[in-house]
KEKE-3310 file (N, C-alpha, C; in steps of 0.2 Angstrom, whole numbers, plus 5000, padded with zeros to 4 digits):
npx = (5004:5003:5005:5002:4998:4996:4985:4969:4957:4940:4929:4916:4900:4894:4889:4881:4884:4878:4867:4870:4878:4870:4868:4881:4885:4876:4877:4890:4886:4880:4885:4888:4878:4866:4853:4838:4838:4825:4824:4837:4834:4823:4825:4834:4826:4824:4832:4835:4823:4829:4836:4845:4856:4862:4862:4874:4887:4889:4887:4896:4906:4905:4907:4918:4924:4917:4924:4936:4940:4936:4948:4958:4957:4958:4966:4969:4983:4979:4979:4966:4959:4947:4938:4927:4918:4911:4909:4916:4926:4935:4940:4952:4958:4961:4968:4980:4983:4987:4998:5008:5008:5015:5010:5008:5003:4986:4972:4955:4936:4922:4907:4896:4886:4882:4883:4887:4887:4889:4888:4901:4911:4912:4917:4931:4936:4935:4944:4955:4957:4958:4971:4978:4976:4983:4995:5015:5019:5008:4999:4997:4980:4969:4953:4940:4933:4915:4901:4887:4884:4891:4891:4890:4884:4872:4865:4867:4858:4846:4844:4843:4828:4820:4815:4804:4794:4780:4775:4764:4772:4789:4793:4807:4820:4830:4842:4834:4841:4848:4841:4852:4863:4858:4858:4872:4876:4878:4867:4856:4851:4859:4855:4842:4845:4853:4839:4832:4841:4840:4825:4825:4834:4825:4815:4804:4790:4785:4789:4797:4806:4807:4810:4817:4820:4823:4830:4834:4828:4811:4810:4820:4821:4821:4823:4809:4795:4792:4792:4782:4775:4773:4766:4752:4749:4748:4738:4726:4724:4717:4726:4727:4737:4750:4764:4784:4796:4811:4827:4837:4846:4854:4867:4867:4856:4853:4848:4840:4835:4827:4820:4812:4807:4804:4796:4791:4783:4779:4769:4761:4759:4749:4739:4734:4727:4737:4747:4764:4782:4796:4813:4828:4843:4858:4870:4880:4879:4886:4889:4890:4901:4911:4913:4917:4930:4934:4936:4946:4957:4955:4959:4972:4977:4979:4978:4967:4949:4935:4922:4904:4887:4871:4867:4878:4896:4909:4913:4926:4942:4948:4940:4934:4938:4928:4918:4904:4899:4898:4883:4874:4868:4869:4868:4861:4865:4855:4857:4864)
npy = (4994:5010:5024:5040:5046:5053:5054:5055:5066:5071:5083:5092:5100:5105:5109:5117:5113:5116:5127:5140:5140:5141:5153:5161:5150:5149:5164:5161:5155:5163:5172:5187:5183:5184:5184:5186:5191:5188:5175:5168:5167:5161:5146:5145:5143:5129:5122:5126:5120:5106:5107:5114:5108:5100:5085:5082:5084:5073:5063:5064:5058:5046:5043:5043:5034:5021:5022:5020:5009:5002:5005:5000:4986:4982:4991:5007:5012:5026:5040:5049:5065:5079:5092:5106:5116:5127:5127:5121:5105:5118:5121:5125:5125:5111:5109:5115:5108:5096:5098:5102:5089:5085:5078:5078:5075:5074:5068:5072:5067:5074:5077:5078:5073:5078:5088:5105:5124:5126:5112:5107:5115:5127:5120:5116:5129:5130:5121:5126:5141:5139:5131:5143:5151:5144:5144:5141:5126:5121:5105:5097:5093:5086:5082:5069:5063:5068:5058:5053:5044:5033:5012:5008:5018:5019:5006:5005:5018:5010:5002:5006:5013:5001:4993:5002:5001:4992:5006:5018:5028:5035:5046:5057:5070:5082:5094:5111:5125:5139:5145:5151:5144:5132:5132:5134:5122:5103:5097:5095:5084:5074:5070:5067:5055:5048:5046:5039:5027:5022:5020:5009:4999:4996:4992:4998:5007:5019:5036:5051:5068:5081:5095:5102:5112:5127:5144:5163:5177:5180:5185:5179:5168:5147:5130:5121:5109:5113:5099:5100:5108:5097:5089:5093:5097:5084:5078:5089:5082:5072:5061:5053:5042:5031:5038:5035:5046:5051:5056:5057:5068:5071:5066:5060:5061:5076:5091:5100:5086:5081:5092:5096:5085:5075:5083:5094:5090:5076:5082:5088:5079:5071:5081:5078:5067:5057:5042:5041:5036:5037:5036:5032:5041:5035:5039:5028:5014:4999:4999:5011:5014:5006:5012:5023:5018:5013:5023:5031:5021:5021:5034:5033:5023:5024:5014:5007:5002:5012:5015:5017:5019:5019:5033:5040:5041:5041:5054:5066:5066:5078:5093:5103:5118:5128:5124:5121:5138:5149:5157:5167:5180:5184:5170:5159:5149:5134:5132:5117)
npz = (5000:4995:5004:5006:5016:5034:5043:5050:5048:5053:5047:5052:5056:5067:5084:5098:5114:5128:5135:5135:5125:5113:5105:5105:5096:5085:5079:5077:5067:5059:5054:5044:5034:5028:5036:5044:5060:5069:5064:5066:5081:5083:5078:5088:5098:5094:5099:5113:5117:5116:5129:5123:5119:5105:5096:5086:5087:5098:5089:5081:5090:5092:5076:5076:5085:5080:5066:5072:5078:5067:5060:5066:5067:5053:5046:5037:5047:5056:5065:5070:5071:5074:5067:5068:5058:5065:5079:5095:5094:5088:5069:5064:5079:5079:5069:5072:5083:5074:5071:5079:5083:5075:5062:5045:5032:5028:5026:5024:5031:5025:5034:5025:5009:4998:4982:4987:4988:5000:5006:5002:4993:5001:5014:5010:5006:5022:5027:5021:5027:5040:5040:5036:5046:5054:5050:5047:5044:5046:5042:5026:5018:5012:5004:5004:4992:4985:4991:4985:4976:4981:4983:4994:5003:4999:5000:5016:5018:5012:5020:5032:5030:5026:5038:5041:5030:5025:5016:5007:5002:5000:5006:5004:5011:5011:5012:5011:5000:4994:4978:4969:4974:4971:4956:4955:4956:4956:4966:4966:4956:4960:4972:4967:4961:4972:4976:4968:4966:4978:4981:4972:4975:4985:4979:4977:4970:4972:4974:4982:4982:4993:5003:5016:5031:5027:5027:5028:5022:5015:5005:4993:4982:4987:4987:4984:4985:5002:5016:5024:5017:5006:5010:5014:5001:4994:5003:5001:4987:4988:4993:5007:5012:5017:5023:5023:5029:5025:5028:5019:5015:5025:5037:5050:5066:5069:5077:5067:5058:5071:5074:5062:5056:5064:5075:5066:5056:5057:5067:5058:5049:5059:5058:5049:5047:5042:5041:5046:5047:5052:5044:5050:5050:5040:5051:5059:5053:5048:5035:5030:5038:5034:5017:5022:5025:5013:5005:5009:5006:4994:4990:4994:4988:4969:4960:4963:4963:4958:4968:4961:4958:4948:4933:4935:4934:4949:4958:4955:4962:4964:4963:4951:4945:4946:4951:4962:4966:4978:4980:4972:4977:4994:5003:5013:5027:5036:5051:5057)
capx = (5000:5008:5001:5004:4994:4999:4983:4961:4952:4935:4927:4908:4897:4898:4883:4879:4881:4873:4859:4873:4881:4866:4867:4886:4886:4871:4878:4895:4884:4875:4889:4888:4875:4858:4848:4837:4838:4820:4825:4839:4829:4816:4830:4836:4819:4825:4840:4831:4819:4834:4841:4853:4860:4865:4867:4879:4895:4890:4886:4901:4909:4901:4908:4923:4923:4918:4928:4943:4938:4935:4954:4961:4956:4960:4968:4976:4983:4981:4976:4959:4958:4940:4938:4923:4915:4906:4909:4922:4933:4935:4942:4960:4961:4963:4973:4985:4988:4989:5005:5011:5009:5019:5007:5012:4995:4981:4964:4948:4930:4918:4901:4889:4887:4881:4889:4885:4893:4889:4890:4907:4918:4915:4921:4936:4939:4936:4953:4962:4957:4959:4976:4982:4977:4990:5003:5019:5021:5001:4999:4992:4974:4967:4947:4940:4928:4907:4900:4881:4882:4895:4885:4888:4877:4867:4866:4868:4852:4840:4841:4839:4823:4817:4811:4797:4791:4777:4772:4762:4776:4795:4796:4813:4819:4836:4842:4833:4846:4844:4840:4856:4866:4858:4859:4879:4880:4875:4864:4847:4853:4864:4851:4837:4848:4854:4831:4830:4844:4840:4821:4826:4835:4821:4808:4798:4792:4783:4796:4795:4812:4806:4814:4817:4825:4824:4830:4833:4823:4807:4811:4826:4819:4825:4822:4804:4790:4795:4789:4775:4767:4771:4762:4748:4746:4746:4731:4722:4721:4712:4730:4728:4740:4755:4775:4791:4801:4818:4830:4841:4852:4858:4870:4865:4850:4855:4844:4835:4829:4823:4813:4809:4803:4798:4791:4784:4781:4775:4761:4755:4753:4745:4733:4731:4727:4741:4752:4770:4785:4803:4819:4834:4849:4865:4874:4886:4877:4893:4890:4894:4908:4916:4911:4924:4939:4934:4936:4952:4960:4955:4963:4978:4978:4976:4975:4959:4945:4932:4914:4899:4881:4866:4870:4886:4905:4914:4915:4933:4944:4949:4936:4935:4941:4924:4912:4899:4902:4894:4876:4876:4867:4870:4863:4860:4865:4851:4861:4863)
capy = (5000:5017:5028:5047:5051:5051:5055:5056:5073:5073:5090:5094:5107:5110:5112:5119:5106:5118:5131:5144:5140:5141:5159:5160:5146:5153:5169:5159:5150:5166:5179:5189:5179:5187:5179:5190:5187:5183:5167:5165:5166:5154:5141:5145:5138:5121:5119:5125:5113:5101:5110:5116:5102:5099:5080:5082:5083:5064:5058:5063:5054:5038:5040:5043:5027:5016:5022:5018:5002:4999:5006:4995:4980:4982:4997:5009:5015:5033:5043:5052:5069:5081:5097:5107:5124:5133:5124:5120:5107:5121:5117:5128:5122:5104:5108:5119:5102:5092:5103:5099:5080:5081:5078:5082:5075:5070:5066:5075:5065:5079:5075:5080:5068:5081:5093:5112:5127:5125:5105:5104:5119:5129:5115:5116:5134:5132:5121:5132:5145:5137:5131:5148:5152:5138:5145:5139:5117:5116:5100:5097:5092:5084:5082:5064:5066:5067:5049:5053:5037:5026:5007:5006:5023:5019:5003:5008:5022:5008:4996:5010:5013:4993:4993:5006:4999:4994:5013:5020:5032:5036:5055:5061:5073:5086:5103:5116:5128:5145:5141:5152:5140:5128:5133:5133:5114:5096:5096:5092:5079:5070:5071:5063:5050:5046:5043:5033:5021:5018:5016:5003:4992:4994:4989:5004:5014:5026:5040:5058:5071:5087:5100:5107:5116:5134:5150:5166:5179:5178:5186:5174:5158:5143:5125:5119:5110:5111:5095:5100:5110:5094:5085:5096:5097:5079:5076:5092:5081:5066:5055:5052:5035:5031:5037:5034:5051:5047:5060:5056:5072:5070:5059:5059:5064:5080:5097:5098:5082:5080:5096:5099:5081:5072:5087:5099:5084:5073:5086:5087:5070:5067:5085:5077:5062:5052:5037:5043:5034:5043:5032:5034:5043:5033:5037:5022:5010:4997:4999:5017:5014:5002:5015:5027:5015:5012:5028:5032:5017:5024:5040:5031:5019:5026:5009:5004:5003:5019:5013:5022:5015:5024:5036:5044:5040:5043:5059:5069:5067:5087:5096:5107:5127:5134:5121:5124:5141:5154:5160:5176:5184:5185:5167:5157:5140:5134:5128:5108)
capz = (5000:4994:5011:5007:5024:5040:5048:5045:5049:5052:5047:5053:5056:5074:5088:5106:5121:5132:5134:5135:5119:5109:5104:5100:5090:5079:5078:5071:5061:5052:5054:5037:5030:5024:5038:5049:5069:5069:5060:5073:5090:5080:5077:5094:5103:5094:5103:5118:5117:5118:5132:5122:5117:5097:5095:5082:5093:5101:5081:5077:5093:5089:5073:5077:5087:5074:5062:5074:5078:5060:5055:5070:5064:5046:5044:5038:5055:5056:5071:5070:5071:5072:5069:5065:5056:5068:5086:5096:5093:5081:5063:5067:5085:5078:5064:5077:5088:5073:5067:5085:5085:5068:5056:5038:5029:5030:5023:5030:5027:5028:5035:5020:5005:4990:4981:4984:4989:5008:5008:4999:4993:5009:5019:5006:5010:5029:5029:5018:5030:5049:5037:5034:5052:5059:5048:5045:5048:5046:5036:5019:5020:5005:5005:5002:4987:4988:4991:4986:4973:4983:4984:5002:5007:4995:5006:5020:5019:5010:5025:5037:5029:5027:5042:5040:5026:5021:5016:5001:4997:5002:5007:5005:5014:5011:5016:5005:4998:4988:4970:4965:4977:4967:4950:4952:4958:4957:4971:4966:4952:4963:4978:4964:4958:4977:4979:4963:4967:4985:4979:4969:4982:4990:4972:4980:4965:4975:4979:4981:4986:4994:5006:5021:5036:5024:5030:5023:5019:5010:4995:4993:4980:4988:4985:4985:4991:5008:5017:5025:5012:5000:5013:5015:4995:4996:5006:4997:4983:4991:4997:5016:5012:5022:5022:5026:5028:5023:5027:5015:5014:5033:5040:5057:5066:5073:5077:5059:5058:5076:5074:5057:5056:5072:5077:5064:5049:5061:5068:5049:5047:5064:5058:5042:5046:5038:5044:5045:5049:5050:5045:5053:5046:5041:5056:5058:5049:5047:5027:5029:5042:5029:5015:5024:5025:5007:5002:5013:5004:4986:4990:4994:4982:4962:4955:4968:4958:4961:4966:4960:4955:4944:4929:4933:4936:4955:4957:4955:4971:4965:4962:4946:4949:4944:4955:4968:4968:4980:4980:4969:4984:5000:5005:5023:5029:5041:5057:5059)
cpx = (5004:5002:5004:5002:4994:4993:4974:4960:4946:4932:4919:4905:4899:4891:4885:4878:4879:4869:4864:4879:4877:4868:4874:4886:4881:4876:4886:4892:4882:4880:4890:4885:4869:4852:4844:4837:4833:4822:4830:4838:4824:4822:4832:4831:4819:4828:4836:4826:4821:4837:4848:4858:4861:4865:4874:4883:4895:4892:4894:4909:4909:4904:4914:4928:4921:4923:4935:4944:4940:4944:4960:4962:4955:4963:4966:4976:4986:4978:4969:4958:4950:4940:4933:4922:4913:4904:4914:4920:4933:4940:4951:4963:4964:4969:4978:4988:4990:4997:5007:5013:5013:5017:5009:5006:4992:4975:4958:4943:4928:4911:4894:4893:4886:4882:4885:4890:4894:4891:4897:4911:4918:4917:4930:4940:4938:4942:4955:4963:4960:4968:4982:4983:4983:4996:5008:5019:5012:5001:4995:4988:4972:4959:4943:4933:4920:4905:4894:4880:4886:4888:4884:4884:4874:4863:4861:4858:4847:4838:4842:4832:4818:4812:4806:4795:4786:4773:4769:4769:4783:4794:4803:4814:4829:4836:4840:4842:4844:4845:4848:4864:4863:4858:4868:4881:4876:4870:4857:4847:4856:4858:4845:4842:4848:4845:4831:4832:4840:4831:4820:4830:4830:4815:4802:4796:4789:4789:4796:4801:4808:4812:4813:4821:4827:4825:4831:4829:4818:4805:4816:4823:4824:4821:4817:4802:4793:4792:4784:4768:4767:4765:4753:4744:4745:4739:4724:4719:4719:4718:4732:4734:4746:4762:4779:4794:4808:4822:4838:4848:4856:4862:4869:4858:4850:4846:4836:4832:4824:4818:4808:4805:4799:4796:4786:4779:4777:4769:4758:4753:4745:4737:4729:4728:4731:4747:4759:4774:4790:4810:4824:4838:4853:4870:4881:4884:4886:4892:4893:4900:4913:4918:4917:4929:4938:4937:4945:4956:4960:4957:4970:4980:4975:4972:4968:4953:4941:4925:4908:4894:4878:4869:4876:4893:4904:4913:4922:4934:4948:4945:4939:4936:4932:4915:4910:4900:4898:4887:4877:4873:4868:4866:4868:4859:4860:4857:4861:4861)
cpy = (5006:5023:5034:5050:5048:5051:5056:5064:5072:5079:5091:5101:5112:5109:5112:5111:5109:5124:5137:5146:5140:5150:5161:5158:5148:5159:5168:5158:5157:5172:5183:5187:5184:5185:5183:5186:5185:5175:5162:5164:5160:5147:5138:5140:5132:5120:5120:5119:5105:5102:5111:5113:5099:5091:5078:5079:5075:5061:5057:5059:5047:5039:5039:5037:5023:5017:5021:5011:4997:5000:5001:4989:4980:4987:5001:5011:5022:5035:5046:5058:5072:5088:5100:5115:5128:5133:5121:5108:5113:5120:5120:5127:5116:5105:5110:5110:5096:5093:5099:5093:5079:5078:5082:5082:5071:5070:5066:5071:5069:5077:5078:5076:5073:5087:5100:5116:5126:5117:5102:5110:5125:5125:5114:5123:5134:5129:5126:5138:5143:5135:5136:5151:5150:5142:5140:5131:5116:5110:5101:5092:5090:5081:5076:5067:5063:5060:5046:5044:5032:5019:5007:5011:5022:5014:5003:5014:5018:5005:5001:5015:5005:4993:4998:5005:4993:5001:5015:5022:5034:5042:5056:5067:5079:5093:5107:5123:5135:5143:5145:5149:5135:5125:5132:5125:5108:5094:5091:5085:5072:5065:5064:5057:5045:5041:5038:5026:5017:5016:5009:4998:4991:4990:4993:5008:5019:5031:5047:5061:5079:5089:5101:5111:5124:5138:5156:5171:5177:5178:5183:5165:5154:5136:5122:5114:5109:5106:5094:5104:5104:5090:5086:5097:5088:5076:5081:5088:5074:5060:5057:5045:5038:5033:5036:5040:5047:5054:5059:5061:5074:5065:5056:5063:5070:5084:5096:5093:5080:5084:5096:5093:5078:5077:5091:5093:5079:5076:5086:5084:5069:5075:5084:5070:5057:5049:5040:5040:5037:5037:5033:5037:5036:5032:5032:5019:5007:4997:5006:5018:5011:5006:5020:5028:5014:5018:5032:5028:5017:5027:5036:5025:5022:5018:5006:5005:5007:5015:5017:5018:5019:5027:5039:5040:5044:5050:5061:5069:5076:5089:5100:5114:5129:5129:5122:5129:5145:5156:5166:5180:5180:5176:5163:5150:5137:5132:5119:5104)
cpz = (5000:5000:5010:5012:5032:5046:5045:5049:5046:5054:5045:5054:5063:5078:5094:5110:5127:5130:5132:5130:5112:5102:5099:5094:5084:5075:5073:5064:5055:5052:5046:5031:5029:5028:5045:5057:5071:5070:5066:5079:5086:5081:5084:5101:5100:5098:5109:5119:5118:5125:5130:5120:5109:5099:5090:5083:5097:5096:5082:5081:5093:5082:5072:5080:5085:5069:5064:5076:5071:5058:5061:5068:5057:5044:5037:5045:5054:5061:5066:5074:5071:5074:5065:5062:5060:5075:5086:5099:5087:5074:5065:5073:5083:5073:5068:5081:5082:5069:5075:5086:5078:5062:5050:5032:5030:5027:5025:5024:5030:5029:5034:5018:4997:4989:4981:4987:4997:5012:5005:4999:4998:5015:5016:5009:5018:5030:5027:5025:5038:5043:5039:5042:5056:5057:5047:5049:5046:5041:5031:5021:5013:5007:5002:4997:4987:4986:4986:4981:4975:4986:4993:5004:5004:4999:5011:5022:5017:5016:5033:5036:5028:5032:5044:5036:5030:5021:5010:4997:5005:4999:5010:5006:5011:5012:5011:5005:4993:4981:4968:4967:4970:4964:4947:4953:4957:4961:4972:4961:4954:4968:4973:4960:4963:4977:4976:4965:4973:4984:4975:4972:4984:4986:4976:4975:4965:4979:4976:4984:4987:5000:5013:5026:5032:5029:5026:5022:5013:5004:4992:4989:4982:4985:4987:4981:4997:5010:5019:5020:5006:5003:5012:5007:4994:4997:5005:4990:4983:4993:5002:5015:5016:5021:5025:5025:5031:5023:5024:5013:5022:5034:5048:5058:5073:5073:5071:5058:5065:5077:5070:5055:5060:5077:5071:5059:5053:5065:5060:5051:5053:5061:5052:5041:5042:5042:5044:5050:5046:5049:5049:5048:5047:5049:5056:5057:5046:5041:5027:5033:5035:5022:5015:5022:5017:5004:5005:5009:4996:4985:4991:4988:4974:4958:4957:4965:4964:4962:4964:4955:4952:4939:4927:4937:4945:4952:4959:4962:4969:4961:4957:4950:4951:4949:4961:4972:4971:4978:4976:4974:4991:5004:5011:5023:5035:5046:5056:5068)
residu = (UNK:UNK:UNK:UNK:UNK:UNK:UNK:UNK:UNK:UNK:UNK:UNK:UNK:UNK:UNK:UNK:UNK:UNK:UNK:UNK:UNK:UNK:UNK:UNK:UNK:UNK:UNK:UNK:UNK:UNK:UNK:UNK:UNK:UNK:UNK:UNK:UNK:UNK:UNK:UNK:UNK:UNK:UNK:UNK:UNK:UNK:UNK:UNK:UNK:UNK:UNK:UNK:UNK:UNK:UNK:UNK:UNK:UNK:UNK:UNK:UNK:UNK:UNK:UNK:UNK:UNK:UNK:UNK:UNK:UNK:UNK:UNK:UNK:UNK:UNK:UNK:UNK:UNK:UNK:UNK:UNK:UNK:UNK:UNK:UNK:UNK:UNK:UNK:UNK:UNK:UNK:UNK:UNK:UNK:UNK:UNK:UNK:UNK:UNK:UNK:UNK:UNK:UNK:UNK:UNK:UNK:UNK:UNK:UNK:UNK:UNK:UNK:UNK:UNK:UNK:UNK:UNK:UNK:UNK:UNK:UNK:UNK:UNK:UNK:UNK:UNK:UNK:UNK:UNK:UNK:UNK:UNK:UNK:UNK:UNK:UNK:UNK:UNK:UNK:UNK:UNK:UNK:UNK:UNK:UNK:UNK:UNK:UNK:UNK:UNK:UNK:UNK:UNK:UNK:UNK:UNK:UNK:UNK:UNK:UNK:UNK:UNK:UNK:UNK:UNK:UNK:UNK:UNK:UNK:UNK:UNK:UNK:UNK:UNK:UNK:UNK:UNK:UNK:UNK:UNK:UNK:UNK:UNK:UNK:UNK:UNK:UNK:UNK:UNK:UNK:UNK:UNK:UNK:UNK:UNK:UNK:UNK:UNK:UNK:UNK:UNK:UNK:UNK:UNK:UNK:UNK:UNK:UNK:UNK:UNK:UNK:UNK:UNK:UNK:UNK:UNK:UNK:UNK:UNK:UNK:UNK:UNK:UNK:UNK:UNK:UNK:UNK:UNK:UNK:UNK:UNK:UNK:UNK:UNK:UNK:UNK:UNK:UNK:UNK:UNK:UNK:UNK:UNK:UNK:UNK:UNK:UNK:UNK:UNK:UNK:UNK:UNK:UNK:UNK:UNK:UNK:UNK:UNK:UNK:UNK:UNK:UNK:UNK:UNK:UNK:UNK:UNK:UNK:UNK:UNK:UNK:UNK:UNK:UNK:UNK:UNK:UNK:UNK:UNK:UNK:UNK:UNK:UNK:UNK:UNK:UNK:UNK:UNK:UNK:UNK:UNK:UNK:UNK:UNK:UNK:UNK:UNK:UNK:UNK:UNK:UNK:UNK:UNK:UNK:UNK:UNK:UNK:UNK:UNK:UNK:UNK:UNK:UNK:UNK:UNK:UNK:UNK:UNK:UNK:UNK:UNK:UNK:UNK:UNK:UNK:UNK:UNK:UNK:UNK:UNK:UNK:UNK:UNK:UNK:UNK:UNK)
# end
């Protein structure tokens, strides 16, 4: 095995673990963004409603713990690093101790699956940045490339939906984004190829991909139906039948999905009268654990054959110059 890296970096969003870092962390999250404070105090009565609590930060200790487990017992043996966007560990903290412990490179899996500017090449320039931050000895970082067609998530996300089945229809679920977000990136293409496959493991040919977790000003087109209004048009036009919401653009089941679905989409259904059952995320599902090391060991290996099912090729492990580029307005990441 030809090993150019000495080391993994996991790189996340970030959340609050108490009631007292809810605000900061927002205010990280939306610093120079386009997102009235409204939106933020709303958002903020999620996390409350946790006491403040993000699960993220555990997800991503649990994955961190499988994933070392998993490289223990087959390697490669590299240490495991974690650092995140918008909460501490912060991404420049980690990268700072990992310049101390002598790391030279390393190969960060970032925890989003499809390509847009917020789920990919701003996690690109947040190394560069926490990077430049470190200054002189910080390692080169090289970015493991987006999975959304690898078999194993693909996998991995059918048979954490299985067991809600039998349902009329599979409601997919992903982060809305501003159309001019969009309009520069793979997102939506990706996201409906991702539905079809894993529909098709599953021989379900009922399947539908809508939206949600929006933010943003109102006068900002983003990415619609949201889920409760598809729901809601739905059973305006005589189907009360049964779903499966499948949040399929999540890896874990942080904030956003604990709100936006097993609270608000679940009040629909229950006011709309209809059956609704919610999957799980991925999480560490051992197809995505293995999925990982896969992808860790094709970045180090060229000749290792690239996986990828449905109508397109692997995607590039170096992304094109001009890909998933900024909003042309001022646009707003919801929190995670």
């Amino acid at each position: 095995m030809n090993q150019p890296y000495d080391a993994l970096l996991i790189v996340s969003f970030g959340g609050p673990e108490k009631r007292d870092d809810v605000i900061p962390f927002l205010e990280n999250v939306l610093r120079g963004r386009n997102v009235p404070r409204e939106r933020m105090l709303d958002v903020a009565e999620h996390y409350y409603h946790f006491e403040g609590r993000s699960p993220i930060n555990q997800q991503n200790r649990d994955l961190i713990a499988a994933l070392r487990q998993a490289l223990d017992a087959e390697g490669p043996a590299l240490p495991i690093y974690w650092g995140n966007r918008n909460w501490h560990p912060m991404l420049a903290d980690t990268i700072r101790q990992m310049r101390d412990d002598g790391i030279k490179r390393a190969i960060a899996f970032v925890t989003s699956t499809f390509s847009s500017y917020s789920g990919c090449r701003q996690y690109r320039e947040n190394i560069d940045a926490a990077r430049l931050q470190v200054g002189p000895g910080a390692p080169e970082i090289d970015k493991i490339r987006p999975f959304y067609n690898h078999p194993l998530f693909l996998e991995a996300t059918a048979d954490r939906i299985r067991p809600s089945l039998p349902a009329a229809e599979i409601v997919f679920t992903a982060h809305s984004i501003p159309l001019s977000m969009a309009d520069g990136a793979r997102y939506v293409p990706q996201l409906e190829e991702a539905c079809r496959e894993v529909a098709r493991l599953l021989n379900h040919p009922r399947w539908s991909l809508v939206w949600q977790s929006r933010s943003g000003p109102p006068t900002q087109p983003w990415l619609e139906p949201d889920v409760n209004d598809y729901l809601r048009r739905r059973a305006e036009s005589g189907d009360r039948s049964s779903v499966v919401i499948a949040p399929i653009g999540f890896l874990s089941d942080h904030i956003e999905v604990l709100w936006d679905l097993d609270a608000e989409a679940a009040q629909t259904c229950r006011d709309l009268n209809i059956e609704m059952r919610r999957a799980p995320t991925v999480g560490i599902h051992p197809q995505f654990i293995r999925m990982v090391r896969e992808l860790i060991l094709e970045r180090m290996n060229p000749a290792k054959e690239r996986l990828a099912i449905g109508s397109h090729p692997p995607c590039p492990d170096i992304c094109p110059p001009g890909c998933c580029p900024a909003p042309v307005r001022p646009g707003a990441r919801a929190p995670e």
